[in-house]
Kinemage of the C-alpha trace (Angstrom):
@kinemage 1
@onewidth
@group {chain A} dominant
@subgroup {mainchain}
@vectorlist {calphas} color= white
{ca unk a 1} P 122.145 99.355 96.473
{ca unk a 2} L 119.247 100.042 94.046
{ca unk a 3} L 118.166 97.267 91.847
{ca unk a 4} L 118.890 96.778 88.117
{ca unk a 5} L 116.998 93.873 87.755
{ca unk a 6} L 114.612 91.276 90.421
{ca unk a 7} L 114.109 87.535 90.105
{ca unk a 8} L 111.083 87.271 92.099
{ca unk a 9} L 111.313 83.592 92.169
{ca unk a 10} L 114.447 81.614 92.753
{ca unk a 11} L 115.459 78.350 94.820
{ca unk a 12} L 118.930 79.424 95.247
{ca unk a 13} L 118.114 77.117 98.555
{ca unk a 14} L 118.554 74.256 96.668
{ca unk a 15} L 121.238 71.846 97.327
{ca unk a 16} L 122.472 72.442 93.707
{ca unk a 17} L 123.691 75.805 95.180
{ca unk a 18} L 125.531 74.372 98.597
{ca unk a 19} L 129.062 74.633 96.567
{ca unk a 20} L 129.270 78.096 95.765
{ca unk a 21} L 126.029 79.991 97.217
{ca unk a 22} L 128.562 82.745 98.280
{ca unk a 23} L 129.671 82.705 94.573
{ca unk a 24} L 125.998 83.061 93.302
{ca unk a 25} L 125.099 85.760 95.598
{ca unk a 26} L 128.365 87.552 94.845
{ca unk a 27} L 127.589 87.856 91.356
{ca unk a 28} L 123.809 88.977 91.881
{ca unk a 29} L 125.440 91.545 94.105
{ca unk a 30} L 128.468 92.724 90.975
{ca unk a 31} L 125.308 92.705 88.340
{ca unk a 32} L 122.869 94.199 90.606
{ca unk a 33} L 120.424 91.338 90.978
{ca unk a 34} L 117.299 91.033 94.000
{ca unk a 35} L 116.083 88.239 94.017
{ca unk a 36} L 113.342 86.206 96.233
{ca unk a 37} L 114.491 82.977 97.312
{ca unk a 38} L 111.430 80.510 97.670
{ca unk a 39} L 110.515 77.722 99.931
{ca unk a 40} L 108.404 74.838 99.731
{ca unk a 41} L 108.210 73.621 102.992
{ca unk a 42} L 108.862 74.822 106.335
{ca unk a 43} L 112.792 73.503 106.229
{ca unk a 44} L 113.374 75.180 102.856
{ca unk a 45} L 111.178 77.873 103.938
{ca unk a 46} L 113.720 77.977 107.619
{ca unk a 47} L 116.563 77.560 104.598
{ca unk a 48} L 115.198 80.794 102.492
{ca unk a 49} L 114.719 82.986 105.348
{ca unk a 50} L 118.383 82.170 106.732
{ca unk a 51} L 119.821 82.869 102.862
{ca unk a 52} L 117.922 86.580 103.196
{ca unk a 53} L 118.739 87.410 107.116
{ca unk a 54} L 122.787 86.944 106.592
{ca unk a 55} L 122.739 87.991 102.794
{ca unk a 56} L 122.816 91.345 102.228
{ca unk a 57} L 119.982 93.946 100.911
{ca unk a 58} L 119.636 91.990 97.998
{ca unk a 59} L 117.828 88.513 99.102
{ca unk a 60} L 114.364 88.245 100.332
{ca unk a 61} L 112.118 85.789 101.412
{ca unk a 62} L 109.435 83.992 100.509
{ca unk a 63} L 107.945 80.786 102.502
{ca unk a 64} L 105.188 78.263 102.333
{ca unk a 65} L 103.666 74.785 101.291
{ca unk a 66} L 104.391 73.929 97.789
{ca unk a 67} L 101.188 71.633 96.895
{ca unk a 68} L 102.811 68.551 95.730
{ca unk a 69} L 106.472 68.621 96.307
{ca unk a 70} L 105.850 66.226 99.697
{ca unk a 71} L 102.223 65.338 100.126
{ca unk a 72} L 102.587 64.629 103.595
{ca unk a 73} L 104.053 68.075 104.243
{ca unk a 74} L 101.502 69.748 106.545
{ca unk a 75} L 101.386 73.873 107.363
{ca unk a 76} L 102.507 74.230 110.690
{ca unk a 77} L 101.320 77.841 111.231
{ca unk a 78} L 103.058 78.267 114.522
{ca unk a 79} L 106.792 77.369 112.666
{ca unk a 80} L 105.440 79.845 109.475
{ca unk a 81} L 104.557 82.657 112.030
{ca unk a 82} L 107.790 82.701 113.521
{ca unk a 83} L 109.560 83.230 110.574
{ca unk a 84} L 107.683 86.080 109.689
{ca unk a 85} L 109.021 88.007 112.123
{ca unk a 86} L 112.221 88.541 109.935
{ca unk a 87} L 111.352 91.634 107.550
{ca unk a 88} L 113.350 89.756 104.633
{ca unk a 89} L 110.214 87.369 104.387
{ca unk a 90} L 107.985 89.239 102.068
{ca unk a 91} L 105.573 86.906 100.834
{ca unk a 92} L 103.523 83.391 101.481
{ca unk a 93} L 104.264 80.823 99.250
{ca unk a 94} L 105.302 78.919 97.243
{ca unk a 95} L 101.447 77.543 97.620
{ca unk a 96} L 98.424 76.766 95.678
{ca unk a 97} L 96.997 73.848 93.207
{ca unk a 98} L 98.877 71.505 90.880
{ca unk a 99} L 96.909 68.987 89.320
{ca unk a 100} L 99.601 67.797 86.535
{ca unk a 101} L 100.341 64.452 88.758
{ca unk a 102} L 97.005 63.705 89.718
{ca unk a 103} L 97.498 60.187 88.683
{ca unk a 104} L 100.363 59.404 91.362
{ca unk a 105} L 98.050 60.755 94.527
{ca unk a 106} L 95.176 57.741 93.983
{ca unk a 107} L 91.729 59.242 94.729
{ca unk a 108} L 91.978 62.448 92.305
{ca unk a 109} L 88.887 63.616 94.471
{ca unk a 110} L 90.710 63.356 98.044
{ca unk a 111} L 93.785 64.690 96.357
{ca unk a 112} L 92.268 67.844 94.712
{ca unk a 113} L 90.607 68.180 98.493
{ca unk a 114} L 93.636 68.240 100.244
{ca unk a 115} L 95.229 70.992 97.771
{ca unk a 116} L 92.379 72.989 98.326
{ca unk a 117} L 92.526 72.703 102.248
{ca unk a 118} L 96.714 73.413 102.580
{ca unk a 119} L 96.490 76.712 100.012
{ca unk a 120} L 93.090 78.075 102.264
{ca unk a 121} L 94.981 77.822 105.447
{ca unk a 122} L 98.156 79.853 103.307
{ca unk a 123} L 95.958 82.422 102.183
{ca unk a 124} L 94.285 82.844 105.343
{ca unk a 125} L 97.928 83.098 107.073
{ca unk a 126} L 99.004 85.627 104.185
{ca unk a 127} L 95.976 87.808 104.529
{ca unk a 128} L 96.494 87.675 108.512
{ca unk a 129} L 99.781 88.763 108.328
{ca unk a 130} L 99.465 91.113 104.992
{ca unk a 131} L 101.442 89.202 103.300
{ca unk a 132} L 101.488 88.787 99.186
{ca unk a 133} L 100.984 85.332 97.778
{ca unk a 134} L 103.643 83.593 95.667
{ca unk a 135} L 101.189 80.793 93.831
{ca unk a 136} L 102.035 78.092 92.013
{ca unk a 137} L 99.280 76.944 89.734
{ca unk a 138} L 99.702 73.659 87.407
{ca unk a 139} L 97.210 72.265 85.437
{ca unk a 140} L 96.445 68.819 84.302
{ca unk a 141} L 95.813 70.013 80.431
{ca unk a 142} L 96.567 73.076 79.441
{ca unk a 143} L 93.546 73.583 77.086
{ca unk a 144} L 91.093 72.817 80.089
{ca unk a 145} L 93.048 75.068 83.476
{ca unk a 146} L 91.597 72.937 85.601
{ca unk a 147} L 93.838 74.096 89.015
{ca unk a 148} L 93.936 78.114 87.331
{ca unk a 149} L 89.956 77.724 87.334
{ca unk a 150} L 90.315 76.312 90.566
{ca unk a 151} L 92.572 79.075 91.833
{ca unk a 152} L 90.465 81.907 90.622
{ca unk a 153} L 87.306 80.654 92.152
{ca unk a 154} L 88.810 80.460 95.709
{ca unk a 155} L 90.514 83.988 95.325
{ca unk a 156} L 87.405 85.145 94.101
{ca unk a 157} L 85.651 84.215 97.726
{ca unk a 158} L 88.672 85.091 99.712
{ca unk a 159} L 88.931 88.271 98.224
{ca unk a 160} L 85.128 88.991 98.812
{ca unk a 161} L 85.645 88.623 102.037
{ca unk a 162} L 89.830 90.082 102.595
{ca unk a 163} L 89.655 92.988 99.940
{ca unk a 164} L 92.947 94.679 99.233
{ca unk a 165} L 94.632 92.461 101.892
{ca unk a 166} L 94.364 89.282 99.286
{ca unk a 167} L 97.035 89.696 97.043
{ca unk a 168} L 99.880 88.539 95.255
{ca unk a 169} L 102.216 86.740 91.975
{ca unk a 170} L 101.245 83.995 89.675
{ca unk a 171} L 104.749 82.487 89.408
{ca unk a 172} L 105.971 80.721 86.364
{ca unk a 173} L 102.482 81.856 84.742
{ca unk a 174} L 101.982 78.646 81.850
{ca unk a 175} L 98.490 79.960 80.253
{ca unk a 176} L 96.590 82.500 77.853
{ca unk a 177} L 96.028 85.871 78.056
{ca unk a 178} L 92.668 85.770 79.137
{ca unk a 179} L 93.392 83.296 82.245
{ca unk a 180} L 95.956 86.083 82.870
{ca unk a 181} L 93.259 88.942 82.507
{ca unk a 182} L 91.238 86.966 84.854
{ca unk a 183} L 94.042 87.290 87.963
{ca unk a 184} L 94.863 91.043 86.544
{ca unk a 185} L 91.224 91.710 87.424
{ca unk a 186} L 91.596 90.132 91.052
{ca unk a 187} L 94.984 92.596 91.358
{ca unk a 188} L 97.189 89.638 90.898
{ca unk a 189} L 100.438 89.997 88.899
{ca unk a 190} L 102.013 87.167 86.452
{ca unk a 191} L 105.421 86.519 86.420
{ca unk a 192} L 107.712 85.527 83.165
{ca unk a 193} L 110.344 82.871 82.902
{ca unk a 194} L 113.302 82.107 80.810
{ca unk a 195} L 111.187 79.572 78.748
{ca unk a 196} L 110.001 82.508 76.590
{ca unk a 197} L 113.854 82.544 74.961
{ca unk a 198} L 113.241 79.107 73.395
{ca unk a 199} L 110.130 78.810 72.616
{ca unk a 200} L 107.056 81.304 71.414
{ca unk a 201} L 104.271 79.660 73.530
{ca unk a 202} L 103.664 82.527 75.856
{ca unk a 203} L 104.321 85.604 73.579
{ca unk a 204} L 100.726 86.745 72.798
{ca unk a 205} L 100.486 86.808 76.772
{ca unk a 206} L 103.906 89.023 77.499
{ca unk a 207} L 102.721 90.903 74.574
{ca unk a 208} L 99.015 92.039 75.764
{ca unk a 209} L 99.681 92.285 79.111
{ca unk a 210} L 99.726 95.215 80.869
{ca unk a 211} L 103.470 96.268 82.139
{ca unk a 212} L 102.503 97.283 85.224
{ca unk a 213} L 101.012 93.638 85.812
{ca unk a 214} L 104.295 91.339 84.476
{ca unk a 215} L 107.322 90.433 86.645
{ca unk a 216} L 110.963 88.756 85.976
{ca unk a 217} L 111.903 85.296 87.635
{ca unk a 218} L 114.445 82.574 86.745
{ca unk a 219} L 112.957 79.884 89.094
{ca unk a 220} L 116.564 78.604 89.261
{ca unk a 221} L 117.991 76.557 89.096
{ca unk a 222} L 115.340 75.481 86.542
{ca unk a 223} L 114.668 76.033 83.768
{ca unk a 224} L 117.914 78.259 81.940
{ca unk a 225} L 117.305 80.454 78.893
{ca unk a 226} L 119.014 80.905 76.145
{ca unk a 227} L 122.126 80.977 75.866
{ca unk a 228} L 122.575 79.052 78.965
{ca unk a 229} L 120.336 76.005 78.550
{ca unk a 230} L 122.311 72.682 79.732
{ca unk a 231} L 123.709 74.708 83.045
{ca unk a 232} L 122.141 75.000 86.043
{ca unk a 233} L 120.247 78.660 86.216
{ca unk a 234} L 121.208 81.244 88.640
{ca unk a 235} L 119.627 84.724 89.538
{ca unk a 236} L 122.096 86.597 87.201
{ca unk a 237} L 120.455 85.074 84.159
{ca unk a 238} L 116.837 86.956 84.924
{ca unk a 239} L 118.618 90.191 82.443
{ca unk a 240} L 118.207 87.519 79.816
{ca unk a 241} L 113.854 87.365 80.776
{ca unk a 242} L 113.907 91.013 80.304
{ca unk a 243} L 115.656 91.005 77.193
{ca unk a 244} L 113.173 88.884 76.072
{ca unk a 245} L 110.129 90.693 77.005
{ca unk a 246} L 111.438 93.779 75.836
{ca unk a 247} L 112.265 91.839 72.301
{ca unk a 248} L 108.700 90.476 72.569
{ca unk a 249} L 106.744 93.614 73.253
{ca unk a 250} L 108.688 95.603 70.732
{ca unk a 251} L 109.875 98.155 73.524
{ca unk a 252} L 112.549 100.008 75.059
{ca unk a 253} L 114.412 97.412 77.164
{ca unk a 254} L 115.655 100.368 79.706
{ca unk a 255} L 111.845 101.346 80.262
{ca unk a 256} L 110.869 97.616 80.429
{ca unk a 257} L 113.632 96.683 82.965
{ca unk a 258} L 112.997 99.724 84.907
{ca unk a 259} L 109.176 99.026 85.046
{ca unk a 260} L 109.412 95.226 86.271
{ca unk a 261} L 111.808 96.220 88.739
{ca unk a 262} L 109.595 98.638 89.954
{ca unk a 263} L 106.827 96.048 90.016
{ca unk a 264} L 108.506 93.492 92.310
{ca unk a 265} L 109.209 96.534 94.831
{ca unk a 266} L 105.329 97.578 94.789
{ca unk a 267} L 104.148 93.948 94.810
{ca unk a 268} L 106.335 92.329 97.621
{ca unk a 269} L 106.795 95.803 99.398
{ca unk a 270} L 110.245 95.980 99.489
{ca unk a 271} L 112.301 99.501 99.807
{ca unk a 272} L 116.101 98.518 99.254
């Protein structure tokens, strides 16, 4: 089955989807929806790698450390290796710097320190194994990117030192064009979510970017667009992302949905 449209990011893991995951999957399968189900630690990790092995072509993997979901969550590269031995997974992550709760964690110095230290050892294991990065990058203020400055510097170094092998998606990408240019020029990718249907915060940067550097996600079941806000968000929905960027960018929505699907097979490596 070839793809009509990819969510590149979705917790379909989630216990929100234990009552009808067959459903869910079903319907992505009817619309012709991929999708990458994420973890964010090693059980929901164990959880997304399970949901791609017995789905069928259309559910992939992606597994890691989110920064702040459980601070005592540690990478346990042994558990993470293993599961790479599936070919669903196809990326590392969801990993990297989220300094919008700094005020919960107590010493904001120790805190930033152990962010720093879990998203190394995830880039390190993604590099090893030539593996894409899923990040997940929130800052404290938008109008300062504290944790995107922080990002770039230590991709900057790792890729230095990793090249081509250092690579990967900005998921749920929150900030301005030129942050965005920033990752472009490290060969990162940004990805779009359903927030652009309800409000015009992120247009300028779906607008200027480059096609070739923009992908689709739901990051369900968060966030719903329009015209499903109030329900829980599902994979499906992503055709309502494209619309969207398509709308915003003032171009053909066949050569923009054929384009981001495209992307997510090129990025992640996937050949359905």
């Amino acid at each position: 089955m070839s793809p009509q449209f990819f969510d590149i990011h979705s917790h379909i893991n989630d216990a929100r989807f234990n009552e009808d995951r067959k459903e869910v999957l079903t319907r992505m399968r009817e619309r012709g929806v991929f999708a990458i189900v994420v973890g964010t630690d090693y059980q929901s990790s164990q959880e997304a790698a399970n949901i791609a092995s017995f789905a069928d072509d259309c559910v992939y993997a992606s597994i890691g450390v989110h920064p702040i979901d459980d601070r005592n969550e540690k990478f346990r590269e042994p558990f993470f290796a293993e599961l790479t031995t599936s070919s669903r997974v196809v990326a590392v992550g969801e990993c990297g710097l989220d300094y919008s709760r700094l005020d919960d964690a107590g010493d904001v110095a120790v805190e930033k320190e152990r962010q720093k230290k879990l998203f190394d050892e995830q880039i390190d294991f993604a590099i090893a194994k030539n593996l894409p990065l899923m990040i997940h990058c929130r800052d404290s203020d938008k109008s300062i990117a504290d944790s995107n400055k922080d990002v770039l510097a230590i991709l900057r170094t790792k890729k230095n030192m990793a090249g081509e092998r250092l690579r990967g998606n900005i998921h749920f990408f929150s900030q301005t064009i030129e942050i965005a240019r920033e990752y472009f020029a490290l060969g990162f990718t940004i990805s779009i979510t359903g927030v652009i249907t309800f409000s015009n915060e992120y247009d300028e940067v779906v607008r200027l970017a480059p096609l070739d550097k923009i992908m689709s996600e739901t990051d369900c079941p968060y966030v719903p667009p329009v015209p499903y806000r109030g329900k829980r968000n599902e994979p499906i929905y992503v055709e309502e992302v494209v619309k969207k960027i398509a709308e915003i960018r003032n171009e053909d929505f066949e050569t923009v949905r054929s384009a981001l699907v495209q992307n997510a097979l090129r990025v992640f490596n996937i050949t359905p």
